[in-house]
DSSP file (Angstrom, degrees, kcal/mol; ACC not computed):
  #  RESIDUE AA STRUCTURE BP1 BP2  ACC     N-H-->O    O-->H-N    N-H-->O    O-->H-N    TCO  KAPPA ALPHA  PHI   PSI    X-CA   Y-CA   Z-CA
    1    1 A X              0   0    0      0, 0.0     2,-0.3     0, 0.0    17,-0.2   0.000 360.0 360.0 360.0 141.9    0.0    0.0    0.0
    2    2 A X  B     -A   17   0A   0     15,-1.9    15,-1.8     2,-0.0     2,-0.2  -0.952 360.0-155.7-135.1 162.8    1.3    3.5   -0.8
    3    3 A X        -     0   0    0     -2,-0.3     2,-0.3    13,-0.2    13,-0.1  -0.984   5.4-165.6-125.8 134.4    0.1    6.9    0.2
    4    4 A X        -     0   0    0     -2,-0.2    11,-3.1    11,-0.2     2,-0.3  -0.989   4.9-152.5-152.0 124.7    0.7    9.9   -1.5
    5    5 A X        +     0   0    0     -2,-0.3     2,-0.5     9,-0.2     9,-0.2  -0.556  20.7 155.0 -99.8 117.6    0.2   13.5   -0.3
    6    6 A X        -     0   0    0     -2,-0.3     7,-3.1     7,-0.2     2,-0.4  -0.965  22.1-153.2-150.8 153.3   -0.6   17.3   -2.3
    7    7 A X  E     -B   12   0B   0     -2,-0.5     2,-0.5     5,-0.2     5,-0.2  -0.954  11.3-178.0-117.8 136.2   -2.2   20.2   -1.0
    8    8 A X  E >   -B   11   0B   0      3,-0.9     3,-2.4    -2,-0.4     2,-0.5  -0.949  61.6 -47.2-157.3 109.4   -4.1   22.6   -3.0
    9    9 A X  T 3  S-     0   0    0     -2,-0.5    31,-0.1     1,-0.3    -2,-0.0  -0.559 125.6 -14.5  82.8-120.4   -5.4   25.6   -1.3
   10   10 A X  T 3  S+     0   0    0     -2,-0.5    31,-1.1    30,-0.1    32,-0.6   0.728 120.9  93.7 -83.8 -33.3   -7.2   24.7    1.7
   11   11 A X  E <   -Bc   8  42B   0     -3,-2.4    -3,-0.9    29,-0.2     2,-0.5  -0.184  57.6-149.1 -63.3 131.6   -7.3   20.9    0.7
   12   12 A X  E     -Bc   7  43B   0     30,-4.7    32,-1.7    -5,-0.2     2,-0.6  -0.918  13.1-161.0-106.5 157.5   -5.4   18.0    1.2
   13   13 A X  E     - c   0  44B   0     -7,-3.1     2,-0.7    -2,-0.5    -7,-0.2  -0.669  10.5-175.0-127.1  83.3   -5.5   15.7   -1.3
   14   14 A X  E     - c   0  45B   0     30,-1.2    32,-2.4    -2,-0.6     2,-0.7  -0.623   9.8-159.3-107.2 132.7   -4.5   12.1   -0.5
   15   15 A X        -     0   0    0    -11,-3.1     2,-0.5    -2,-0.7   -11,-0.2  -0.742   5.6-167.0 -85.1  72.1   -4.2    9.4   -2.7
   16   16 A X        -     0   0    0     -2,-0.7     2,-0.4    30,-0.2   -13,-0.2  -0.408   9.3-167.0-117.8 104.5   -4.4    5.9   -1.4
   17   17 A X  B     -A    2   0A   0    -15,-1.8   -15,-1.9    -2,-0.5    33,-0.2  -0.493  40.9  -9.4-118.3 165.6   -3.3    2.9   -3.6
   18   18 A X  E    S-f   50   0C   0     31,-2.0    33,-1.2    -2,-0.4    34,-0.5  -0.579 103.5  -4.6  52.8-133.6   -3.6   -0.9   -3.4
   19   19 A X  E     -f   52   0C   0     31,-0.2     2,-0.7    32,-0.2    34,-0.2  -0.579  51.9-159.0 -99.2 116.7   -4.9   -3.1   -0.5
   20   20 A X  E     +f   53   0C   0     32,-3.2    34,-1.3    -2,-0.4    37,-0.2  -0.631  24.7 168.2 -94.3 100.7   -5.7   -1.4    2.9
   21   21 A X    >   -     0   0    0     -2,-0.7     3,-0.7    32,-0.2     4,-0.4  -0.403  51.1-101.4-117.4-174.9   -5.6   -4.1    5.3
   22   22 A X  T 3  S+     0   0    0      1,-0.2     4,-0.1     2,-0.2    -2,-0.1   0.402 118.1  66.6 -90.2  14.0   -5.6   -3.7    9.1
   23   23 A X  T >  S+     0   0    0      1,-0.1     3,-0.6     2,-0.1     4,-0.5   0.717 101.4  52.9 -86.8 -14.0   -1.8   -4.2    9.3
   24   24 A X  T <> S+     0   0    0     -3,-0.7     4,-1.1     1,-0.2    -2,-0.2   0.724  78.2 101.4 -79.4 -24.5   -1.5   -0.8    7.4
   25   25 A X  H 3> S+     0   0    0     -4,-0.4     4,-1.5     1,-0.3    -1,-0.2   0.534  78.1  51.0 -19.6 -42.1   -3.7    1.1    9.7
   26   26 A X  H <> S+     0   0    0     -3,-0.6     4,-1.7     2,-0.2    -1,-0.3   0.896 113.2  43.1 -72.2 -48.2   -0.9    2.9   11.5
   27   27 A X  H  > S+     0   0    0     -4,-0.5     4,-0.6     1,-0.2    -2,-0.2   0.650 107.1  61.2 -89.3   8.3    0.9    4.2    8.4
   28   28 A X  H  X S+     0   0    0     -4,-1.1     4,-3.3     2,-0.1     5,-0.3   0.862 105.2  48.9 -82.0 -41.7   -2.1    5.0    7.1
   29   29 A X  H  X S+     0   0    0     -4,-1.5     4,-1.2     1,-0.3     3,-0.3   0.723 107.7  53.4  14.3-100.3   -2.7    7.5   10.0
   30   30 A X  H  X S+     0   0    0     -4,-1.7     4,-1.6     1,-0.2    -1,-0.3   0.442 103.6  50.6  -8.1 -70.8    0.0    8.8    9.9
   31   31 A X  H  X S+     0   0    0     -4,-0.6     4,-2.4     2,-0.2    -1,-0.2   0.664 113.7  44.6 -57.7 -33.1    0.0    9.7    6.5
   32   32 A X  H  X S+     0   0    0     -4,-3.3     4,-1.6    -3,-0.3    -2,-0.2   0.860 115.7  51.6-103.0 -18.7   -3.4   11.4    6.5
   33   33 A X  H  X S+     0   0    0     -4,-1.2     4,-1.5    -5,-0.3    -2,-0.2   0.894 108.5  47.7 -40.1 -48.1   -2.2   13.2   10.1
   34   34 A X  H  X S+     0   0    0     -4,-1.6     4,-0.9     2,-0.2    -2,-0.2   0.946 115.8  57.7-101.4 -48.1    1.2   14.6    8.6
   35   35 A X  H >< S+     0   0    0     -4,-2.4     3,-1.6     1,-0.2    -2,-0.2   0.767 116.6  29.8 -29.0-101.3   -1.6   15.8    5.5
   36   36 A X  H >< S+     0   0    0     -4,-1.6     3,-2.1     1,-0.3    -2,-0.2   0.529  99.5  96.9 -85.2  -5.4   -3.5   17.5    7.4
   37   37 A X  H 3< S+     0   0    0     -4,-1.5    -1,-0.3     1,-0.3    -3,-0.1   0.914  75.7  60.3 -30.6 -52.4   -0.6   18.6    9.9
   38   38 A X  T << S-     0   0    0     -3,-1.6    -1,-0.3    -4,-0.9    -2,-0.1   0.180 124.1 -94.1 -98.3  28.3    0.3   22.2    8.4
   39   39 A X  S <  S+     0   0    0     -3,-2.1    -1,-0.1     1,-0.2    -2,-0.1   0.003  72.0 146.0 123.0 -23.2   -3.0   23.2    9.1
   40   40 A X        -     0   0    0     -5,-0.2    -1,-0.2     1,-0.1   -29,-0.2   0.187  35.4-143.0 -51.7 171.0   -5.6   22.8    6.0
   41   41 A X        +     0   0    0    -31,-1.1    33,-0.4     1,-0.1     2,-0.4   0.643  67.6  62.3 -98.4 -18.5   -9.2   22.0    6.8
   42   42 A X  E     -c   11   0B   0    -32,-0.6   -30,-4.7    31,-0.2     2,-0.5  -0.946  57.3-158.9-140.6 137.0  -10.3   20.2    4.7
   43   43 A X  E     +cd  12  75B   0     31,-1.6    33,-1.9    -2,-0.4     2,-0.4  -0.910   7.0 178.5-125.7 131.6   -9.5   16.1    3.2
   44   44 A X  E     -cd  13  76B   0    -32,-1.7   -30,-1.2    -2,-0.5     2,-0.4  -0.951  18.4-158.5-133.5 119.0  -10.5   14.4   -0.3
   45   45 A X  E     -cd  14  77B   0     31,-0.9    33,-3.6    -2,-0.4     2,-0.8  -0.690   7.4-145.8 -91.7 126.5   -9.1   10.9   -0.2
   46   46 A X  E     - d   0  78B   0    -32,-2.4     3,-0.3    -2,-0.4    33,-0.2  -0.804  16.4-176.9 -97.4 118.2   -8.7    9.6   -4.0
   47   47 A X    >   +     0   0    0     31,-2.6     3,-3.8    -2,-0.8    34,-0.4   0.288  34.6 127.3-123.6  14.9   -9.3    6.1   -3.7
   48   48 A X  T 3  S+     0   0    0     30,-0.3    -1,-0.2     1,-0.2    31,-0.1   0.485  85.6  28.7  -7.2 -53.7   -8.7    5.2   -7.6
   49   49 A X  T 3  S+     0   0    0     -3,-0.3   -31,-2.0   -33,-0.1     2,-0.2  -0.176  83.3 131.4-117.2  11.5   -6.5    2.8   -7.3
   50   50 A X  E <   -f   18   0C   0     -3,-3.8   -31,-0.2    29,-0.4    31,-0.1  -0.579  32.5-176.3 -65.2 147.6   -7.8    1.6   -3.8
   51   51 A X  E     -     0   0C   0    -33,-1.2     2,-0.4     1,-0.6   -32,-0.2   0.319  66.4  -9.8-128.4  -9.7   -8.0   -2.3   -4.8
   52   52 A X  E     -f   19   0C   0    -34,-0.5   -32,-3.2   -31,-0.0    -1,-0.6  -0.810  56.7-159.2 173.2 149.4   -9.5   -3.3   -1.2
   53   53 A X  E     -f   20   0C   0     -2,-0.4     2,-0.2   -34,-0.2   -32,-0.2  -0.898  20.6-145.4-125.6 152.9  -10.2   -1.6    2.5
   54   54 A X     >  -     0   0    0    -34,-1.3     4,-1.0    -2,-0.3     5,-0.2  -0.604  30.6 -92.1-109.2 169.0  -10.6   -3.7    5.2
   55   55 A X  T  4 S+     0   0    0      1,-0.2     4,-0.4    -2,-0.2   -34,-0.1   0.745 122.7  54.2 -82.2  -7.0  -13.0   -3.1    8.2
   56   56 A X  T  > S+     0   0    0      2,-0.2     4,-2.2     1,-0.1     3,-0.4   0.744 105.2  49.6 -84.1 -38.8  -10.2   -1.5   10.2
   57   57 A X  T  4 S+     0   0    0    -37,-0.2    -2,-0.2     1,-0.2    -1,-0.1   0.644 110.4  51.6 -93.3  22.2   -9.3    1.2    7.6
   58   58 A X  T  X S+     0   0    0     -4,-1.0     4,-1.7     2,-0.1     3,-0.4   0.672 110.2  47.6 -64.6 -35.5  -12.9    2.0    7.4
   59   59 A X  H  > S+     0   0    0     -3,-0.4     4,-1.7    -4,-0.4    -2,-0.2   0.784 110.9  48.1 -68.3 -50.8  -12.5    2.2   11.0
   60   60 A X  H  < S+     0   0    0     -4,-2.2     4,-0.3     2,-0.2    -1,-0.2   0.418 108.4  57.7 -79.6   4.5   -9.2    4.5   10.4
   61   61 A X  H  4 S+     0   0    0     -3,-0.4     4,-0.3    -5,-0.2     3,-0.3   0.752 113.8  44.5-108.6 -62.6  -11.6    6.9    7.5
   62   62 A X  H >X S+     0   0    0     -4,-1.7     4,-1.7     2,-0.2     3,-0.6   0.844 103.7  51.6 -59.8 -41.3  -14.1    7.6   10.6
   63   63 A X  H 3X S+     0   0    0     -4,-1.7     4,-0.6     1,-0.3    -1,-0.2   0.784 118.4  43.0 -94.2  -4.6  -12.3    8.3   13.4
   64   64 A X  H 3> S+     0   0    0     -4,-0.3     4,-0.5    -3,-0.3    -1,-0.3   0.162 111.4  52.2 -91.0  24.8  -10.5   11.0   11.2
   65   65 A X  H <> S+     0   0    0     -3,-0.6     4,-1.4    -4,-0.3    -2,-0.2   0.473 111.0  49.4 -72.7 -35.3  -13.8   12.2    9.5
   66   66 A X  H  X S+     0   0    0     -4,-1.7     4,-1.0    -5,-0.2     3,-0.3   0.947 110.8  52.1 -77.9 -44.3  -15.0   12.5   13.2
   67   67 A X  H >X S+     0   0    0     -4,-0.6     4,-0.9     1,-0.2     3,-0.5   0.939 117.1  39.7 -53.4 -51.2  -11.4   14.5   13.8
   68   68 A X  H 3<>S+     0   0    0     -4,-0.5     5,-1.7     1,-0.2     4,-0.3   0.683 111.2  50.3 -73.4 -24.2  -12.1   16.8   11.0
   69   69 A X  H 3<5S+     0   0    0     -4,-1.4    -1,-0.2    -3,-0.3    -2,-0.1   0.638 103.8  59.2 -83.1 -22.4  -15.7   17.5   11.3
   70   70 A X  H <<5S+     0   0    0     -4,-1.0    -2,-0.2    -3,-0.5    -1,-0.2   0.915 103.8  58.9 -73.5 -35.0  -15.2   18.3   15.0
   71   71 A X  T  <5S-     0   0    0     -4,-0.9    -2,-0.2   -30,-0.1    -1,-0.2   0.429 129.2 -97.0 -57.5 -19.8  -12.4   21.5   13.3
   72   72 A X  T   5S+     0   0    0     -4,-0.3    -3,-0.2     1,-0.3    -2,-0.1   0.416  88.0 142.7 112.5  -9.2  -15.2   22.8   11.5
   73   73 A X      < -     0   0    0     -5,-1.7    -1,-0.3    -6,-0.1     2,-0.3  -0.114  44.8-132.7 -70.4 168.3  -13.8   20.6    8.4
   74   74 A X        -     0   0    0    -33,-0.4   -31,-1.6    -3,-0.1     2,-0.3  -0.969   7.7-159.5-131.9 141.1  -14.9   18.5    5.6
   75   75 A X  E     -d   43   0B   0     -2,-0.3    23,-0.8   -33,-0.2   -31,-0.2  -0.994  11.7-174.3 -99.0 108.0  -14.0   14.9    4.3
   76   76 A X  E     -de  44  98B   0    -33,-1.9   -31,-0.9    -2,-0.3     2,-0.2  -0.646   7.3-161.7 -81.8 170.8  -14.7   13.8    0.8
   77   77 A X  E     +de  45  99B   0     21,-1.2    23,-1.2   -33,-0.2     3,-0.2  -0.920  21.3 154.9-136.8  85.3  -14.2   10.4   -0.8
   78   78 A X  E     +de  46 100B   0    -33,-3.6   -31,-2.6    -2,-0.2   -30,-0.3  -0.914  45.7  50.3-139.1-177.2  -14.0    9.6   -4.7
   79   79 A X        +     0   0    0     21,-0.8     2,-0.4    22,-0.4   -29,-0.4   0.697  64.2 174.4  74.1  36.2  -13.0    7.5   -7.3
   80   80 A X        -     0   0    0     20,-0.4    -1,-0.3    -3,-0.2     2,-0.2  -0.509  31.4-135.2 -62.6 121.0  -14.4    4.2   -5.4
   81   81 A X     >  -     0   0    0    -34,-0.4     4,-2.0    -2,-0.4     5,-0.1  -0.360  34.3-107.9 -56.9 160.1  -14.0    1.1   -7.8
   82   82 A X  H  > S+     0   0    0      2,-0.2     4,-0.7     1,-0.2    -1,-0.1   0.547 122.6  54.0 -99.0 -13.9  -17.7   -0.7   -7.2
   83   83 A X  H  > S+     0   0    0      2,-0.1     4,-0.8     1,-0.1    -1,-0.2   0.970 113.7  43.0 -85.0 -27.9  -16.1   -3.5   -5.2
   84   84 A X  H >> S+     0   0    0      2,-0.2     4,-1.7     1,-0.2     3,-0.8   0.890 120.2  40.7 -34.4 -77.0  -14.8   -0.8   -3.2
   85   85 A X  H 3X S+     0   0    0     -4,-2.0     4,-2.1     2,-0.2     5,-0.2   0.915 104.7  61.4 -27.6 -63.0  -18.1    1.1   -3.3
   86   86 A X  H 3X S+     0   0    0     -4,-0.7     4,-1.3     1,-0.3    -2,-0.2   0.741 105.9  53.8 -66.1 -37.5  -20.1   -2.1   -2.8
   87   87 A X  H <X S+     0   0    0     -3,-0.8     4,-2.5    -4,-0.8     6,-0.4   0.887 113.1  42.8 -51.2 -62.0  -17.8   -2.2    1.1
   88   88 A X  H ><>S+     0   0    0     -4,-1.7     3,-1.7     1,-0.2     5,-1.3   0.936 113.0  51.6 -63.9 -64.2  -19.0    1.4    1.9
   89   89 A X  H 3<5S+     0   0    0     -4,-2.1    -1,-0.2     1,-0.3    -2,-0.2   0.630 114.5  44.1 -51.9 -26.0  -22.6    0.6    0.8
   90   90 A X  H 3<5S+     0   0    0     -4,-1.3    -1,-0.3    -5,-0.2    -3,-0.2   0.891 118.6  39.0 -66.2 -40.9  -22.7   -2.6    3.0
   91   91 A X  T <<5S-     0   0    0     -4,-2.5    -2,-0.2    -3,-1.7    -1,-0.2   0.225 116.6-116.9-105.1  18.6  -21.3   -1.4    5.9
   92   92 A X  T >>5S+     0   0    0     -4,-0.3     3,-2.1    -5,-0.2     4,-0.8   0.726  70.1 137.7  63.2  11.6  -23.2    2.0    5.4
   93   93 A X  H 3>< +     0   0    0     -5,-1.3     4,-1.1    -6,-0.4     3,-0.3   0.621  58.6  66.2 -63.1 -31.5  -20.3    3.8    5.0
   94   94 A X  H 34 S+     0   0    0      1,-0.2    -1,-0.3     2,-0.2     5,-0.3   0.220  97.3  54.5 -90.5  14.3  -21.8    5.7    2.2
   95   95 A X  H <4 S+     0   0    0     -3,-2.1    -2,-0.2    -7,-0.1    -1,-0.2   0.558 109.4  44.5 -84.7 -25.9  -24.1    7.2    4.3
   96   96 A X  H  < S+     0   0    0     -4,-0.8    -2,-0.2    -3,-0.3     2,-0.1   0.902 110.0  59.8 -91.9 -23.6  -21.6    8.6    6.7
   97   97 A X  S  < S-     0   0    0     -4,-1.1     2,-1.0     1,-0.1   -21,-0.1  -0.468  80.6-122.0-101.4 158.3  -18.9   10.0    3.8
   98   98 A X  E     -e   76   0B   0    -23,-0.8   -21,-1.2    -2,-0.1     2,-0.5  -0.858  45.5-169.4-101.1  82.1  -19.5   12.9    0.8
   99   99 A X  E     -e   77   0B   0     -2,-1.0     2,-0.3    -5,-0.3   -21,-0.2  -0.741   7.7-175.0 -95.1 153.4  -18.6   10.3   -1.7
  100  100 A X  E     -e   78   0B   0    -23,-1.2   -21,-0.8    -2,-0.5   -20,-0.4  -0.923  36.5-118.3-129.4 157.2  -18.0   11.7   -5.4
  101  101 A X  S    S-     0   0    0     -2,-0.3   -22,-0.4   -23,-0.2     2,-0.3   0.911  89.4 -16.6 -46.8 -52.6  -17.2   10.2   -9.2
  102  102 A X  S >> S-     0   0    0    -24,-0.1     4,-3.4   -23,-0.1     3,-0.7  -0.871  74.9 -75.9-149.2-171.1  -13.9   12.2   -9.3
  103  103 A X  T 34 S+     0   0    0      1,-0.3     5,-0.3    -2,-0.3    -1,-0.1   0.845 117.6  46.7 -67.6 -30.3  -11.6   14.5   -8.4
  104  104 A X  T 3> S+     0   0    0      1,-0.2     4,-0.8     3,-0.1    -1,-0.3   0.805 114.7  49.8 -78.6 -16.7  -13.0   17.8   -9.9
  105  105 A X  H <> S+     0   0    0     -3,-0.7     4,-1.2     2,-0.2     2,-0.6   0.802 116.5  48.9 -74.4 -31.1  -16.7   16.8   -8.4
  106  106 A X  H  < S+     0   0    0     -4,-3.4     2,-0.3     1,-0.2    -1,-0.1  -0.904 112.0  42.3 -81.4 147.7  -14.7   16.2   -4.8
  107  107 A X  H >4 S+     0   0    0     -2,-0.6     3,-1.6    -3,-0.2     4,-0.3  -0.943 115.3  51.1-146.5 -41.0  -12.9   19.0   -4.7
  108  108 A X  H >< S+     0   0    0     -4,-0.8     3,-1.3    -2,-0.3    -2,-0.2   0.919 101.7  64.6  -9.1 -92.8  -16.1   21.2   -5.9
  109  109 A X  T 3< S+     0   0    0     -4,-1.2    -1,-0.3     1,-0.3    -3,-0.1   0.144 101.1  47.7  32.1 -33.7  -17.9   19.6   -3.4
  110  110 A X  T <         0   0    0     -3,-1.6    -1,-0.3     1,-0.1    -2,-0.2   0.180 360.0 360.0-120.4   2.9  -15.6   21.4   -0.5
  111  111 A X    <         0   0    0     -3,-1.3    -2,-0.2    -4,-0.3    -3,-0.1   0.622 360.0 360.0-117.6 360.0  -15.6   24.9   -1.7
């Protein structure tokens, strides 16, 4: 699994690609802490190339949507593959997230 970081404006933009199992869970954190570290408000994970999430980094999606939402921020989601999708929609997960097709409707979507 790799993560990969840009900021544009107020946004972080983080990209998260191949399988997101629950041994990855720390350095995913991380990754989307040291994003949002220098101060922006606001997170659109691109999840493009996500190839599977597991029920702990659904777990790690929430409890920093809950961090950001509490800052007055917003989390988007997009570019779910439908087995990918088909995980949020079971576990209702696409009730809780602003998910969008791509990146120019997520990033819309936060201004």
């Amino acid at each position: 699994m790799e993560i990969v970081t840009e900021h544009l404006e107020s946004i972080a933009l983080v990209r998260i690609k191949g399988r997101f199992y629950s041994s990855d869970t720390k350095s995913v954190e991380d990754g989307l802490a040291a994003a949002l570290g220098i101060g922006v408000p606001h997170l659109a994970v691109d999840m493009t190339e996500l190839d599977y999430i597991s029920s702990a980094g659904l777990r790690v999606l929430l409890k920093l949507a809950k961090q950001i939402q509490k800052a007055k921020g917003k989390v988007v989601l997009f570019g779910l593959r439908p087995h990918v999708r088909e995980v949020f929609s079971i576990s209702a997960f696409d009730r809780i997230f602003s998910i969008h097709v791509d990146r120019a409707a997520a990033i819309a979507a936060m201004q």
